[in-house]
TIVO-2410 file (N, C-alpha, C; in nm, 3 decimals):
# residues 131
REC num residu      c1      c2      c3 atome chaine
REC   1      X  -1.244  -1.295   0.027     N      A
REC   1      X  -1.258  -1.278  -0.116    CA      A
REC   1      X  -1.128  -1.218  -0.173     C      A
REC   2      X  -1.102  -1.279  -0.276     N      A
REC   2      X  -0.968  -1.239  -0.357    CA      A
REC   2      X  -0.993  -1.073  -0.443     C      A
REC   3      X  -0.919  -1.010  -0.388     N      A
REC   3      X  -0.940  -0.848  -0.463    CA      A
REC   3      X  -0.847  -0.849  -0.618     C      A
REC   4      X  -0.888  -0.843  -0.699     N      A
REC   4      X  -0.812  -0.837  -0.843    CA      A
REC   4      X  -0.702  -0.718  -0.845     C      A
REC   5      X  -0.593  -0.730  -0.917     N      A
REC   5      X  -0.506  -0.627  -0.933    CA      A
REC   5      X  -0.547  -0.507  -0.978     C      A
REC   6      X  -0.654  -0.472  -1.023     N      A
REC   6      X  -0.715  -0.340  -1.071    CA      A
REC   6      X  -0.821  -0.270  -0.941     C      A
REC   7      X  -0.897  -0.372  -0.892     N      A
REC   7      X  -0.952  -0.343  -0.752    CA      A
REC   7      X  -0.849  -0.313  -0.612     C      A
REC   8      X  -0.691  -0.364  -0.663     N      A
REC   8      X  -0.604  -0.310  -0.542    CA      A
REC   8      X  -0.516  -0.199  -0.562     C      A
REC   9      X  -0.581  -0.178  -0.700     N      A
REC   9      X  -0.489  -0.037  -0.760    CA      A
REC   9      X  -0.636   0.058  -0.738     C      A
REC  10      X  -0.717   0.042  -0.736     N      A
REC  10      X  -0.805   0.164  -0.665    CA      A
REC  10      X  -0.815   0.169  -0.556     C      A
REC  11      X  -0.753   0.076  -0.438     N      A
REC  11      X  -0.738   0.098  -0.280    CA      A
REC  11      X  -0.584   0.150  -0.272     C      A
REC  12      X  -0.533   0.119  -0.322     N      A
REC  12      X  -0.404   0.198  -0.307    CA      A
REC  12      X  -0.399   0.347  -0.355     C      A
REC  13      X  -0.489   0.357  -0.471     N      A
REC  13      X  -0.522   0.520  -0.466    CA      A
REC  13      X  -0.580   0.598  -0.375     C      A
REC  14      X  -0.680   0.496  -0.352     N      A
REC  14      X  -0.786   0.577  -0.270    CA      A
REC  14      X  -0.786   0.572  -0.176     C      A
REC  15      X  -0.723   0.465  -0.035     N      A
REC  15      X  -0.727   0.458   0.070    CA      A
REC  15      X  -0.569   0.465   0.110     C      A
REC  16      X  -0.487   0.476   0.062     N      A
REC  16      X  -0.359   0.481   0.090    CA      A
REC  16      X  -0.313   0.620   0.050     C      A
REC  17      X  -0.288   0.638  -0.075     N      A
REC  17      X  -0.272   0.748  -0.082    CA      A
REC  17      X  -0.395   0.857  -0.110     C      A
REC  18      X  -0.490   0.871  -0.081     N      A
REC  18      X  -0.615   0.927  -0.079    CA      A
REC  18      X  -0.665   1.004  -0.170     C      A
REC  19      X  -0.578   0.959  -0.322     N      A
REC  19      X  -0.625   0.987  -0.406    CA      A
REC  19      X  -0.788   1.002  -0.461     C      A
REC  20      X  -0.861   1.061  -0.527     N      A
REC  20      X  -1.002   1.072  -0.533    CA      A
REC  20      X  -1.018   0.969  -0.718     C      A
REC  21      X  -1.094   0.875  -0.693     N      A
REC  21      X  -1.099   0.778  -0.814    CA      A
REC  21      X  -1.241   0.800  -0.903     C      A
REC  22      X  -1.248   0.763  -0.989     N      A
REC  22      X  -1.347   0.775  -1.072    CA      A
REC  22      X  -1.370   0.752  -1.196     C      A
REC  23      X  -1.459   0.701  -1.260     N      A
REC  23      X  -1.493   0.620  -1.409    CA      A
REC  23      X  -1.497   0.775  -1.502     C      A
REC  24      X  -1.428   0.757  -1.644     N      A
REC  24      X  -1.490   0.819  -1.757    CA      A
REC  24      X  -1.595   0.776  -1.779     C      A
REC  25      X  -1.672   0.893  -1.849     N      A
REC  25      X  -1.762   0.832  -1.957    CA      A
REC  25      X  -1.739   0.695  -2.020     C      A
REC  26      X  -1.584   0.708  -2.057     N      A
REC  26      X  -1.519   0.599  -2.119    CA      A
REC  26      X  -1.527   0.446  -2.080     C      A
REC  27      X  -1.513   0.453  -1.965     N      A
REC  27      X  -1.506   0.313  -1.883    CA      A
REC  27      X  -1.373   0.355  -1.823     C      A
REC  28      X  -1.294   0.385  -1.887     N      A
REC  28      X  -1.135   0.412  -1.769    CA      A
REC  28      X  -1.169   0.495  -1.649     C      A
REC  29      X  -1.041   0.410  -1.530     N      A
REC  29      X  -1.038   0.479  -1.496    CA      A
REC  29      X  -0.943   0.557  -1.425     C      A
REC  30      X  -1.008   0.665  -1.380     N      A
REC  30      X  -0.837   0.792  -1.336    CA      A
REC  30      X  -0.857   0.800  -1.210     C      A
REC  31      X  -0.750   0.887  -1.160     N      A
REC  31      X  -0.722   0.896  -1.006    CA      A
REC  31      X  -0.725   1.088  -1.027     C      A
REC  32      X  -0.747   1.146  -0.923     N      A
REC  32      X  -0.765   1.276  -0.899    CA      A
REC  32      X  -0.621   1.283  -0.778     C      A
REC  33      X  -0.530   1.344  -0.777     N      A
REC  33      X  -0.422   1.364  -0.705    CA      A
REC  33      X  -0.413   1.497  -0.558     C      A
REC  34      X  -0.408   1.529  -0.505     N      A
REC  34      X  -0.444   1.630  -0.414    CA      A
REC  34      X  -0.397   1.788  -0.498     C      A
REC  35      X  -0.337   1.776  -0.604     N      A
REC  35      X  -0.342   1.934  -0.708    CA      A
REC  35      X  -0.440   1.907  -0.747     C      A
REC  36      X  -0.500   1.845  -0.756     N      A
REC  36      X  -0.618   1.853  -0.857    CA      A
REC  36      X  -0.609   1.796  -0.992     C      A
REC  37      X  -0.490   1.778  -1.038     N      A
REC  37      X  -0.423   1.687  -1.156    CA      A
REC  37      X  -0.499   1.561  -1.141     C      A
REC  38      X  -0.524   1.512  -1.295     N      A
REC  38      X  -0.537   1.360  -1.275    CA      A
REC  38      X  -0.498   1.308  -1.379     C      A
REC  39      X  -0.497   1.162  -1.391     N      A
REC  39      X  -0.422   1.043  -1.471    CA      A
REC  39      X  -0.495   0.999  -1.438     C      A
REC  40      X  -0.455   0.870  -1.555     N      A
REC  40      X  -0.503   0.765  -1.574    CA      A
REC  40      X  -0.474   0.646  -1.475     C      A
REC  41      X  -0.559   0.574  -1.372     N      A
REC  41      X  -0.521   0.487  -1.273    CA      A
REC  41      X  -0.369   0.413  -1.282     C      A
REC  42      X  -0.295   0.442  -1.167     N      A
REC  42      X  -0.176   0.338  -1.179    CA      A
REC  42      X  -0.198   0.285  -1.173     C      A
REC  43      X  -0.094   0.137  -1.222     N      A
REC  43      X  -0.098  -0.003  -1.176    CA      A
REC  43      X   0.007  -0.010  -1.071     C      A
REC  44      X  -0.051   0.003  -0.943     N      A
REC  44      X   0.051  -0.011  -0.825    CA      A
REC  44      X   0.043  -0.149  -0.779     C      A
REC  45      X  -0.003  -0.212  -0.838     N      A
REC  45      X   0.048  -0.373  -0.776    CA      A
REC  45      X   0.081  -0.417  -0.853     C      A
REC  46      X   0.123  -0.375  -1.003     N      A
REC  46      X   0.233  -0.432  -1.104    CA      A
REC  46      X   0.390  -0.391  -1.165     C      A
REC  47      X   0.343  -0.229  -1.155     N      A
REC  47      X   0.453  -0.154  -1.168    CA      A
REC  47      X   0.562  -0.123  -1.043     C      A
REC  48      X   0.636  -0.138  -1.058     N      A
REC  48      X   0.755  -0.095  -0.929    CA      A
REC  48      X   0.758   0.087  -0.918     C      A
REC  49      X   0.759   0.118  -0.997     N      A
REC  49      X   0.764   0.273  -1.001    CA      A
REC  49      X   0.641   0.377  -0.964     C      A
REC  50      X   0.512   0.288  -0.963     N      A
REC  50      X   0.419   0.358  -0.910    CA      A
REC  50      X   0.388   0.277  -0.729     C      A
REC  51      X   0.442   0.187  -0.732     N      A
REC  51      X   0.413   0.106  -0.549    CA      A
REC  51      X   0.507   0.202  -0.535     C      A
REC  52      X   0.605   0.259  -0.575     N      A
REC  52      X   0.717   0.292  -0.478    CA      A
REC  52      X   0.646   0.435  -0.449     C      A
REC  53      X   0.537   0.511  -0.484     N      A
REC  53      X   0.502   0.600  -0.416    CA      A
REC  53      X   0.394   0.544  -0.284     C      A
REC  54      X   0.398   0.410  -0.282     N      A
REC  54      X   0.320   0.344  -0.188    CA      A
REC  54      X   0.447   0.358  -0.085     C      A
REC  55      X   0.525   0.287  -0.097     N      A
REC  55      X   0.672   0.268   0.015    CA      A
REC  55      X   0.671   0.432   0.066     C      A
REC  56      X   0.677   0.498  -0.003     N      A
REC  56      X   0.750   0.664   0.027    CA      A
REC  56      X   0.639   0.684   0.139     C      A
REC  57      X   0.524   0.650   0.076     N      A
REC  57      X   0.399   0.737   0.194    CA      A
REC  57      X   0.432   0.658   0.271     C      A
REC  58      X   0.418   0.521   0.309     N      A
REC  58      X   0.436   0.450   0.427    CA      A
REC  58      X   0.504   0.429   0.515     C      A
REC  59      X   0.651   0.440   0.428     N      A
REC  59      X   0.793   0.435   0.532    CA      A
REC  59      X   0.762   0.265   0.515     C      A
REC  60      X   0.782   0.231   0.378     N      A
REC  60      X   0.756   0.068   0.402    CA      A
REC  60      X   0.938   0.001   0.387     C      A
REC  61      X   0.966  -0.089   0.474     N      A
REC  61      X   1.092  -0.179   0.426    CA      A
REC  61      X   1.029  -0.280   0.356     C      A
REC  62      X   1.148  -0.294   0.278     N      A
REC  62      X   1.163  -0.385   0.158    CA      A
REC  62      X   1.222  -0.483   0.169     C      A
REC  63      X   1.238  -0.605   0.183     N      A
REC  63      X   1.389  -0.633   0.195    CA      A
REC  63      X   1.326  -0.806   0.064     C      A
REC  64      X   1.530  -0.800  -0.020     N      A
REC  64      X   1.436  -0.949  -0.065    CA      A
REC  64      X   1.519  -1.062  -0.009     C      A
REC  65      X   1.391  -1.162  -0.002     N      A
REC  65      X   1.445  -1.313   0.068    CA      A
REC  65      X   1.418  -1.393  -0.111     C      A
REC  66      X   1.463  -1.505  -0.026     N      A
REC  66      X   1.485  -1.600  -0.139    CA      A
REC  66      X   1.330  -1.616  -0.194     C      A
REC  67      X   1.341  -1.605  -0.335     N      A
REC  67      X   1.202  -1.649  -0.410    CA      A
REC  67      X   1.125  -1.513  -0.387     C      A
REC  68      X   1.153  -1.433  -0.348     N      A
REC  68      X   1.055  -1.265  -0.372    CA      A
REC  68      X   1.114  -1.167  -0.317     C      A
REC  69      X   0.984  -1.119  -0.211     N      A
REC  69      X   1.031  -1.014  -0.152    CA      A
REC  69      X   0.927  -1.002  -0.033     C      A
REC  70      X   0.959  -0.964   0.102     N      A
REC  70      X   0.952  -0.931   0.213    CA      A
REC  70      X   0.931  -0.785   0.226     C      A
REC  71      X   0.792  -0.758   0.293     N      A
REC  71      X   0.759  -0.591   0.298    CA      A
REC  71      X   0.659  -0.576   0.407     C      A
REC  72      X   0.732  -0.493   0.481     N      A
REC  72      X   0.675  -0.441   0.608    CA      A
REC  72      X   0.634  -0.298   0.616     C      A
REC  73      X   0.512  -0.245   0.734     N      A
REC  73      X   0.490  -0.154   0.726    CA      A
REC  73      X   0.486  -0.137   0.884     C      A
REC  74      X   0.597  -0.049   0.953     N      A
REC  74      X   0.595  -0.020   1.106    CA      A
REC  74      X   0.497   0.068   1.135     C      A
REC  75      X   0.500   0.092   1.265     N      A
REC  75      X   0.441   0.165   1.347    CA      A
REC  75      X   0.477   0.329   1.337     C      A
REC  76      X   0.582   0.338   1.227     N      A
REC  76      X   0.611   0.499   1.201    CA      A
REC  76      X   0.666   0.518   1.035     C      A
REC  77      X   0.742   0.588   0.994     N      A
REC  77      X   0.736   0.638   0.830    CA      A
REC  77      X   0.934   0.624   0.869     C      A
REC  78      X   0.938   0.474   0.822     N      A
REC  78      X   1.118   0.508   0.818    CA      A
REC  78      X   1.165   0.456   0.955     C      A
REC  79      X   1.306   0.422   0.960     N      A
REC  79      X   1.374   0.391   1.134    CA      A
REC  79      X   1.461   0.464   1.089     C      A
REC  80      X   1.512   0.540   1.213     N      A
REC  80      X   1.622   0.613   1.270    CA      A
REC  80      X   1.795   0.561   1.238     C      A
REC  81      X   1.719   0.393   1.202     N      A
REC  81      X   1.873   0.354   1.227    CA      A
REC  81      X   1.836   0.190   1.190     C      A
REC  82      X   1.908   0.150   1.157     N      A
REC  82      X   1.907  -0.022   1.104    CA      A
REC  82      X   1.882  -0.098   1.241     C      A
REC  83      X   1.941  -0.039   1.364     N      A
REC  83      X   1.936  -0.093   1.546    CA      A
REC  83      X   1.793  -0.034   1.571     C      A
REC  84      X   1.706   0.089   1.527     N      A
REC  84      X   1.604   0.049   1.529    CA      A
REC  84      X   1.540  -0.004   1.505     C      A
REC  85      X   1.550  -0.022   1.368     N      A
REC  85      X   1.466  -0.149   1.272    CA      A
REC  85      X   1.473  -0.303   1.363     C      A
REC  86      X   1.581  -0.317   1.415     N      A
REC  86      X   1.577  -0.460   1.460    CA      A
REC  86      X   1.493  -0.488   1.608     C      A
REC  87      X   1.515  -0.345   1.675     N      A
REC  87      X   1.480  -0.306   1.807    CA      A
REC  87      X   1.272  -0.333   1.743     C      A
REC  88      X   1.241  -0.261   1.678     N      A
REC  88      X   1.123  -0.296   1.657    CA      A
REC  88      X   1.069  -0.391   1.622     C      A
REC  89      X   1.142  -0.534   1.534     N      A
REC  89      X   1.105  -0.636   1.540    CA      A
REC  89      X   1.107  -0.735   1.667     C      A
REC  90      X   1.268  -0.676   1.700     N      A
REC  90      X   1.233  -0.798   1.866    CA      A
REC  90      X   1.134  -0.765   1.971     C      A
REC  91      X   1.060  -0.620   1.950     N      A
REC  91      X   0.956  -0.604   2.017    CA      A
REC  91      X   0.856  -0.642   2.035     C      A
REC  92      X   0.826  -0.710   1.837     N      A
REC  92      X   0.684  -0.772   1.835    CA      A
REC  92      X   0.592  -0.764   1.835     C      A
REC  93      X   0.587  -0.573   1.854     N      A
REC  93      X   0.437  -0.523   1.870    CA      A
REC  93      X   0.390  -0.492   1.721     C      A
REC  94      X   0.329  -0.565   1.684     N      A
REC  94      X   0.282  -0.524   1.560    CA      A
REC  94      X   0.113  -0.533   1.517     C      A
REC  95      X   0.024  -0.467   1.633     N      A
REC  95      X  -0.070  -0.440   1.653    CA      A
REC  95      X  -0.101  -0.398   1.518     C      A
REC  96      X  -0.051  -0.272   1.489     N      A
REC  96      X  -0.057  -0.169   1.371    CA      A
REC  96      X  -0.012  -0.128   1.209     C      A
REC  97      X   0.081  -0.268   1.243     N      A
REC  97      X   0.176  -0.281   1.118    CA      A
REC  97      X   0.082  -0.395   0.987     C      A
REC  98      X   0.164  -0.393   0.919     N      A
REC  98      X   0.130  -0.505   0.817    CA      A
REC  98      X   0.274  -0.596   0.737     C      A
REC  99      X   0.256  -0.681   0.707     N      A
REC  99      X   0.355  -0.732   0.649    CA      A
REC  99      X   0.298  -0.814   0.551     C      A
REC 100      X   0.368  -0.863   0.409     N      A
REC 100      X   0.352  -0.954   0.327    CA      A
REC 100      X   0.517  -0.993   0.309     C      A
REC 101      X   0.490  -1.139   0.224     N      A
REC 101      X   0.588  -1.207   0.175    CA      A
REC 101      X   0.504  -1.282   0.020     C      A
REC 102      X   0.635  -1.198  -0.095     N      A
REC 102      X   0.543  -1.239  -0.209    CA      A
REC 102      X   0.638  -1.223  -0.300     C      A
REC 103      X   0.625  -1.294  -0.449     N      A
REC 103      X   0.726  -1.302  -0.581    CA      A
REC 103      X   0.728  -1.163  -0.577     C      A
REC 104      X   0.647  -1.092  -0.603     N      A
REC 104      X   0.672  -0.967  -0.732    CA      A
REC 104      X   0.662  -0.872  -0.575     C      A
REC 105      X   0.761  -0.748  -0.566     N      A
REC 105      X   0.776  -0.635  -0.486    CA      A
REC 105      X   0.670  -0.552  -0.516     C      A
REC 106      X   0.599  -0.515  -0.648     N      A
REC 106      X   0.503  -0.424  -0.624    CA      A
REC 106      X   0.372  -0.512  -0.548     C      A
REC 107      X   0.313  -0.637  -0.541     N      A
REC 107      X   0.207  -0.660  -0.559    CA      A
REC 107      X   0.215  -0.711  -0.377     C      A
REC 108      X   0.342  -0.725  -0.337     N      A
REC 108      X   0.394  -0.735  -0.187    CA      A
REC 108      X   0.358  -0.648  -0.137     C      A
REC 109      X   0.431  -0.489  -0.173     N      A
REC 109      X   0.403  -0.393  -0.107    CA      A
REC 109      X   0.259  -0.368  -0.098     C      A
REC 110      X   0.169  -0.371  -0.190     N      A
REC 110      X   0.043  -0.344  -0.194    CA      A
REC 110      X  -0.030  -0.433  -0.066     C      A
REC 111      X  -0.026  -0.547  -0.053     N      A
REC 111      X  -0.071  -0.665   0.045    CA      A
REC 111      X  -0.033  -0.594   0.181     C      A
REC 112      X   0.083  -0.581   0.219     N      A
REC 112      X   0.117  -0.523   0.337    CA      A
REC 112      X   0.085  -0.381   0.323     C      A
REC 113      X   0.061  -0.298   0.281     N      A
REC 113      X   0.005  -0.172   0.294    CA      A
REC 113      X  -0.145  -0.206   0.301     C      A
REC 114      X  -0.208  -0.309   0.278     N      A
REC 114      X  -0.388  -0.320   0.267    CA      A
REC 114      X  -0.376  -0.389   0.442     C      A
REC 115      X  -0.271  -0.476   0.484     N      A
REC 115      X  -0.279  -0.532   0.607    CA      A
REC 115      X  -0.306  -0.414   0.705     C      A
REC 116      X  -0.166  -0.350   0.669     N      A
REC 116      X  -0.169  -0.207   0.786    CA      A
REC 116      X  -0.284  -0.108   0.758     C      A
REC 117      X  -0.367  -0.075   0.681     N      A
REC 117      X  -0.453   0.013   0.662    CA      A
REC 117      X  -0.556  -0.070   0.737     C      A
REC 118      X  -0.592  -0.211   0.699     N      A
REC 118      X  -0.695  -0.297   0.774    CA      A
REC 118      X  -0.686  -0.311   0.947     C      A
REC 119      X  -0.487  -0.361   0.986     N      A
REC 119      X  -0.551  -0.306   1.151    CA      A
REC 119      X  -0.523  -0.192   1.198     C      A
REC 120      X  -0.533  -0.061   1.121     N      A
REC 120      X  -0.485   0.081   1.251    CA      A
REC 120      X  -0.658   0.068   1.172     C      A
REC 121      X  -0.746   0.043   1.083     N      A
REC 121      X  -0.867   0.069   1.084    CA      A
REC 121      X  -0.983  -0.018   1.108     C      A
REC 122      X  -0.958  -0.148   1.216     N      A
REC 122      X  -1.028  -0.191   1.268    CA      A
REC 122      X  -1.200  -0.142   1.329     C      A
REC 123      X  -1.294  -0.192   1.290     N      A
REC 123      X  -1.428  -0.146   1.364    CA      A
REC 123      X  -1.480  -0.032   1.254     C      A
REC 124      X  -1.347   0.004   1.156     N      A
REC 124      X  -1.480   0.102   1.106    CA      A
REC 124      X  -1.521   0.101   0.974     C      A
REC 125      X  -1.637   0.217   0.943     N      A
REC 125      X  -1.721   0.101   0.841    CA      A
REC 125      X  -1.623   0.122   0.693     C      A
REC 126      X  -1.700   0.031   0.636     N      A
REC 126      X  -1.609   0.024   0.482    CA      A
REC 126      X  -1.701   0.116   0.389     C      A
REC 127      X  -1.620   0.209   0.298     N      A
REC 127      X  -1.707   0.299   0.206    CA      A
REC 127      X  -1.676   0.275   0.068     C      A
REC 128      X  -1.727   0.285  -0.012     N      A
REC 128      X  -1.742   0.254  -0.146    CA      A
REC 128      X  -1.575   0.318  -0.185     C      A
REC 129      X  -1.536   0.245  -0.278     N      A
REC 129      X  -1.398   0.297  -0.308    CA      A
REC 129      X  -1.361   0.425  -0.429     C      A
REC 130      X  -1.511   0.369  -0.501     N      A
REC 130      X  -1.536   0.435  -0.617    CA      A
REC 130      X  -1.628   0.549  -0.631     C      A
REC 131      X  -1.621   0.664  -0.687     N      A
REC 131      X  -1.752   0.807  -0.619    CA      A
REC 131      X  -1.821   0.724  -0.768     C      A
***
């Protein structure tokens, strides 16, 4: 099933960065931040400036190819070195990782951050996204 850009901006709050989500009275809705601060839901699969707090938590590379952008999520937060970065692709182990290839960089990063959250969380159960 296809998740809408507003349904992947409440998994990116809530399961990525573990933000706490929730409806106004209003119908909007906000994100609760670990101060206790809240806003009004990002759009992290449209805006570049709010995915990029997706990249920061993840240690995601970016890189762009022709026609978009290319975004990976390793097995750790960041490489040591560009010879690691390559050392970990010719390895291949990417049990744990996620990757997308897509036009727009925020809505990339989001895809490959939902991949990698889906296999390091294999087998377990799925919980409502929304309190």
């Amino acid at each position: 099933m296809k998740k809408s850009s507003r349904e992947i901006d409440i998994f990116m709050a809530s399961e990525i960065l573990g933000h706490g989500v929730f409806h106004e009275k209003t119908g909007a809705i906000r994100e609760q931040l670990p101060t206790g601060q809240t806003r009004p839901l990002r759009s992290y699969s449209e805006d570049i400036a709010a995915a990029w707090e997706i990249v920061e938590k993840l240690g995601i590379t970016l890189l762009p190819v022709e026609n978009g952008w290319f975004a990976l999520v390793g097995d750790k937060q960041g490489w040591s070195s560009p010879a690691d970065f390559i050392r970990y692709l010719q390895k291949a182990d990417f049990v744990h990782s996620g990757a997308a290839l897509g036009e727009k960089a925020p809505m990339t990063i989001c895809i490959a951050a939902m991949k990698a959250h889906e296999h390091r969380n294999e087998g377990l159960p799925d919980d409502s996204l929304i309190n």
